[in-house]
C-alpha positions in Angstrom: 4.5 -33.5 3.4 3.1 -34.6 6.5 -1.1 -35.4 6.8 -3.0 -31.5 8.3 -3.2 -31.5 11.4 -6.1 -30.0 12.9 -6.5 -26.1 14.1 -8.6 -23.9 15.7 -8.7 -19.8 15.4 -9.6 -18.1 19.0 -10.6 -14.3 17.8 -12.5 -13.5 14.9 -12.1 -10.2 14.7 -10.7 -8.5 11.4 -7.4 -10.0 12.3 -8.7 -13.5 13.0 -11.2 -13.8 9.9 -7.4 -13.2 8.4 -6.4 -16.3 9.8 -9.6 -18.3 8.4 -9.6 -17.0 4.7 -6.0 -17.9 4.9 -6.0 -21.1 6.1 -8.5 -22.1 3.3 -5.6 -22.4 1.2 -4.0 -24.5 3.3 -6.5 -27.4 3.5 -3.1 -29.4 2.3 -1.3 -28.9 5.5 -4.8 -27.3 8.0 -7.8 -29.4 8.9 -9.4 -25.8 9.5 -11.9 -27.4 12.9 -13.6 -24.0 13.8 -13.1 -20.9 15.8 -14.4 -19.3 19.1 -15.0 -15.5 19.9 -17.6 -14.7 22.3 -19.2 -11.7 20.2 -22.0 -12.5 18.4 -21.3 -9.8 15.7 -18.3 -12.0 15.2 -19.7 -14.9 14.1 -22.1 -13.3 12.0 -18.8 -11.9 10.2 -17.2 -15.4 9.6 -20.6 -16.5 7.7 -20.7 -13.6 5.8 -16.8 -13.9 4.6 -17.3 -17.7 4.1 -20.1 -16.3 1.6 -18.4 -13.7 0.1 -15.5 -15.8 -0.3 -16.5 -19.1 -1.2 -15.1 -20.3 1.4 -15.7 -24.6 0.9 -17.3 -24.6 4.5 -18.1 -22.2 7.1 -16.0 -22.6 10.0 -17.9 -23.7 13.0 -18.5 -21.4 15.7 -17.4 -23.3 19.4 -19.0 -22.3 22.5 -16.4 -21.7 24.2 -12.1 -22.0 23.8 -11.6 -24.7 26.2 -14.4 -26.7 23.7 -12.5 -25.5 20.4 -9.2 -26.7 22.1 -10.1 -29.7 22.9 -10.6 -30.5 19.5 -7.3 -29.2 18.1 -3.8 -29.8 17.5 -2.6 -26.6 17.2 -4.6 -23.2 17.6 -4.0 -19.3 16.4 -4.9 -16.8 19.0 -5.8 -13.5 17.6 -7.6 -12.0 20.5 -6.9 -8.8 22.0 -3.7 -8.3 23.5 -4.2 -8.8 27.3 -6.1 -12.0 26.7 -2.8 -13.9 24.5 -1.3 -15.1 28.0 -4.5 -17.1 29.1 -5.5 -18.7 25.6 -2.6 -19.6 25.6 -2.1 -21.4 28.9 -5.0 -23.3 28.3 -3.9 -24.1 25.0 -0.6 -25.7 26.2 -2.2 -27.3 29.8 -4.3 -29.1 26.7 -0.9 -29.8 24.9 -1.9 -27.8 21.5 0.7 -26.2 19.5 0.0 -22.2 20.0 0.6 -19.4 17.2 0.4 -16.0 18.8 -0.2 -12.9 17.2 2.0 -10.0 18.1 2.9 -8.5 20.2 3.4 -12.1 22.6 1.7 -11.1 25.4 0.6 -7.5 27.2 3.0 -7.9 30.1 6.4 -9.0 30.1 6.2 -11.4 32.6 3.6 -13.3 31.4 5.6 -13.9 28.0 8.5 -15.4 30.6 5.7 -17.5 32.1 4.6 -18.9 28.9 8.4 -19.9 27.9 8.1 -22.5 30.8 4.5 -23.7 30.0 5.8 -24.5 26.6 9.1 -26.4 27.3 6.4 -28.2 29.9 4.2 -28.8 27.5 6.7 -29.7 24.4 4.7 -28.1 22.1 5.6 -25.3 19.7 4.8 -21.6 20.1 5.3 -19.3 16.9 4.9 -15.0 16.9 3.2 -13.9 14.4 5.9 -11.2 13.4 4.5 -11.6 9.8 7.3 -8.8 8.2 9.8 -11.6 8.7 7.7 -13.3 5.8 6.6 -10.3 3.6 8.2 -11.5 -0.1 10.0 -7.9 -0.1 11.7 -8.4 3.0 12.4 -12.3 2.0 14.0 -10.8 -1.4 16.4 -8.5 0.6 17.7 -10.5 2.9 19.9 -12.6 0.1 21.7 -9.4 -0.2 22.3 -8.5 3.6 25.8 -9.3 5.1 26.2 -7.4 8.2 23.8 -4.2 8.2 25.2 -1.6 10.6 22.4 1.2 10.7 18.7 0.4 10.1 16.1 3.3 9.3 12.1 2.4 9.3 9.1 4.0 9.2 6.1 2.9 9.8 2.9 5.1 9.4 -1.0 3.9 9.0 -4.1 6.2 9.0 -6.4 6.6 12.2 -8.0 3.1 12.9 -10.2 2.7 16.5 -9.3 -1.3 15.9 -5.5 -1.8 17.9 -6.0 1.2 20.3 -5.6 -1.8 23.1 -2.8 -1.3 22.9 0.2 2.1 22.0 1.7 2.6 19.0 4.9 0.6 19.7 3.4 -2.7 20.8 1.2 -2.2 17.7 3.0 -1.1 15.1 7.1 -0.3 15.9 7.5 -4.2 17.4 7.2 -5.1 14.0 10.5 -3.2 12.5 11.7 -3.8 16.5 11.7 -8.1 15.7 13.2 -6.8 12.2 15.8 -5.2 13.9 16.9 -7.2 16.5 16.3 -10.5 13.6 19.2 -8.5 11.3 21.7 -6.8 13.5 24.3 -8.8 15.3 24.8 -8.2 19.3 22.7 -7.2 22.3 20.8 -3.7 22.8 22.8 -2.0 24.9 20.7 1.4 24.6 17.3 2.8 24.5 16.5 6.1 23.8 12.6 7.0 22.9 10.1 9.8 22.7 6.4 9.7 21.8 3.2 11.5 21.7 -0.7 10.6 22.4 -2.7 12.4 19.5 -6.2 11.1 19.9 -6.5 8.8 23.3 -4.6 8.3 26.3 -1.9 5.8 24.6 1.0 7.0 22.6 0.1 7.3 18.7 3.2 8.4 17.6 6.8 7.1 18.5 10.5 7.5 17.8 13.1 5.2 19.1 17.0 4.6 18.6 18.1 1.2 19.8 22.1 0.7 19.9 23.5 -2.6 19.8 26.6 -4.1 21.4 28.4 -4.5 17.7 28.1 -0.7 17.3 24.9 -1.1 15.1 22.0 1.0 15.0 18.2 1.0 14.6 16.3 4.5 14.2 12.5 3.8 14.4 9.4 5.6 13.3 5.9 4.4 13.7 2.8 6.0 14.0 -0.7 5.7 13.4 -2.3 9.0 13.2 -0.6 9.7 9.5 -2.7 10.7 6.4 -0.6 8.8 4.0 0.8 5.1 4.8 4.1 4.0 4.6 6.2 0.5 5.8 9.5 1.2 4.4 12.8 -0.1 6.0 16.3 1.0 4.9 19.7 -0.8 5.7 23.1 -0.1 5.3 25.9 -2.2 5.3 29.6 -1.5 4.1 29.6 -0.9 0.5 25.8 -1.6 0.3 22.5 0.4 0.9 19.2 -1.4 0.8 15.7 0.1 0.8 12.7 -2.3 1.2 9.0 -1.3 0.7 7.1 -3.6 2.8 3.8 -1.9 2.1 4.5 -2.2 -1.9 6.3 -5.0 -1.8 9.4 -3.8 -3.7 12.9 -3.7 -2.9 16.2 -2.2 -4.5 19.6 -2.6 -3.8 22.6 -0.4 -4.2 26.4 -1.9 -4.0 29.6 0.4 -4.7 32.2 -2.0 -6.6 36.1 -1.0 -7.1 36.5 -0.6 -10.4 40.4 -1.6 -12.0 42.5 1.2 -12.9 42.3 1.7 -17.0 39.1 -0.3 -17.0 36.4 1.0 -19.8 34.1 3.2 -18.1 30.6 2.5 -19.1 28.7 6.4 -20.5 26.1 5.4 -18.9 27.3 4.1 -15.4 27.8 6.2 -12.5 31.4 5.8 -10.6 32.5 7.6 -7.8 36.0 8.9 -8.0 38.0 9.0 -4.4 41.5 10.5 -4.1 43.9 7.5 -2.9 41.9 4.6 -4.1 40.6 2.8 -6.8 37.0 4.2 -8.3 33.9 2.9 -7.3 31.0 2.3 -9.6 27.5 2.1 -8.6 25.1 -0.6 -9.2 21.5 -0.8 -8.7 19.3 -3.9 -8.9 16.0 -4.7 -8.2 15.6 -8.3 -6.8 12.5 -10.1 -7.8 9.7 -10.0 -5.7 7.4 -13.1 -5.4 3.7 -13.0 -5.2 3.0 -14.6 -1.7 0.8 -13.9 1.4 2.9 -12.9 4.6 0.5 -14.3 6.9 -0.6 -18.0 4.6 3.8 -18.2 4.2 3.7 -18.3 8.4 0.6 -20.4 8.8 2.6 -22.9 6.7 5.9 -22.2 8.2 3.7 -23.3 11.8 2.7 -26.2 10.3 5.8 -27.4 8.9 7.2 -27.0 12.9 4.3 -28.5 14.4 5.0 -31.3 12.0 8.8 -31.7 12.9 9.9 -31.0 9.5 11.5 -27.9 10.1 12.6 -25.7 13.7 10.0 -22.9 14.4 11.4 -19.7 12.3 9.6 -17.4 15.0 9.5 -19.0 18.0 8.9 -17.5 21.4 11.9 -16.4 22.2 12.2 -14.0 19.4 8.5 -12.9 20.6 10.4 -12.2 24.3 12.6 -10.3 22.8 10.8 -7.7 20.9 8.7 -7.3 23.8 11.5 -6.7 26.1 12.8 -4.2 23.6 9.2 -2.4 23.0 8.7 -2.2 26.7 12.0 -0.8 27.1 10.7 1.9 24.6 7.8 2.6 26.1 9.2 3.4 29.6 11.5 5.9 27.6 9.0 7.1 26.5 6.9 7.5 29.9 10.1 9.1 31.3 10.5 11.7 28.5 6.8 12.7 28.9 7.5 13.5 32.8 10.8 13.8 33.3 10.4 14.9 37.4 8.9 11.5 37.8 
């Protein structure tokens, strides 16, 4: 392994004191330098979680980002929304490796816009779409082959924090990147409908994406829901997977032919369909490590930062499920006034 390199966190909000308790366990592969948010609550909060957490060191408060990035090789922005595009320009005008937080950017264009800065630049710029890392998801995918349909829901409770932004750039761009990560061809088709519960942004959202290769996504998210739930299902020929992301379990049902005048198993289940062989049903539970989603792609930056490997999320992928979630929400702004 390569010697740390040295990073900075810009946004210590709940999200970004994430980043900082996290990359304490990195001190292998992180030279953790400090962090810069302009709230004063904010760095108040980092003391008291370097406390509370026994932290080895508190992280040192910068003055401002353009000091924190001058210090840095790479840097995590975890500001609001609207303010990824412009850390991160000054990031990669400083030649610092950027991790982004999701979604990319809050306009499309300004996610185009950064694609250039960073081939300029030659540095590496990650998403933090954080699902592709959760040990459930990790266990699945051993067993995907080609998934044709895709059902997810996504609910959370009422929480004031991420009402910067709607529903589907803060919660459905997650099983969005899922989707467009796991199905092969283009989205060919949007359709979408959604609902504002408590503010003027949409809290609850439905959206089917169809794919060139015939595939399909059906997506659920909201965040107005009295019980939470992250579950994703696929389906592929002869196999039906359903991953809990929030629980972190995952289960995986295959139909295999079964030989005429084979012993049946008493306690197996088989499926018997006129002109062919029988099918028997088999369920298995992959093993699910014990890992940290976001500490797996704080490494995973670090080992692209380093050369050692290619960038497993890199900004294209970001693009992409902003292009699709903006695609949603004009859908979505279309069904809600349809004379317009």
């Amino acid at each position: 392994m390569s010697s740390p390199l040295r990073i900075g966190v810009i946004g210590a909000g709940h999200l970004g004191r994430i980043h900082l308790r996290c990359l304490q366990s990195l001190a292998d592969r992180w030279d953790t330098v400090g962090f810069y948010d302009p709230d004063e609550a904010a760095l108040i909060e980092v003391k008291k979680a370097a406390e509370d957490g026994l932290w080895p060191t508190t992280p040192v408060a910068y003055p401002t980002a353009e000091a924190l990035l001058d210090a840095v090789d790479a840097v995590a922005i975890v500001t609001p929304t609207p303010l990824h595009a412009r850390m991160a320009e000054l990031a990669l005008d400083r030649g610092v490796h950027c991790f982004i937080e999701k979604p990319v950017t809050h306009h499309l264009q300004e996610a185009e816009a950064l694609v250039a800065a960073r081939d300029r630049a030659q540095r590496v710029v990650q998403v933090g779409h954080v699902e592709r890392f959760n040990p459930a998801f990790e266990a699945a995918r051993a067993h995907l082959q080609t998934p044709r349909f895709i059902e997810a829901h996504r609910l959370a409770p009422f929480n004031p924090r991420g009402l910067d932004v709607p529903v589907v750039m803060d919660l459905m761009i997650h099983d969005i990147d899922l989707a467009l990560h796991v199905l092969e061809g283009e989205v060919t088709r949007v359709a979408a409908n959604g609902v504002a519960v408590v503010g003027d942004s949409v809290d609850i959202a439905n959206a089917r994406l169809e794919f060139s290769s015939g595939a399909v996504a059906n997506l659920t998210a909201s965040r107005v829901s009295i019980n939470p739930m992250r579950k994703v299902r696929l389906f592929q020929p002869d196999a039906y997977l359903s991953v809990d992301l929030l629980n972190r379990s995952a289960q995986v049902m295959k139909l295999e032919d079964v030989a005429e005048g084979t012993e049946r198993d008493p306690y197996g289940l088989y499926l018997d369909v006129p002109g062919r062989n029988a099918r028997r049903l088999h369920i298995e539970e992959p093993e699910v490590g014990e890992a940290n989603a976001i500490a797996d792609e704080l490494a995973d930056f670090h080992a692209a930062c380093s050369g050692q490997t290619p960038c497993r999320v890199p900004l294209e992928d970001g693009l992409a499920a902003l292009r699709v979630a903006t695609e949603v929400m004009e859908r979505i702004e279309q069904s809600l006034n349809p004379s317009t």
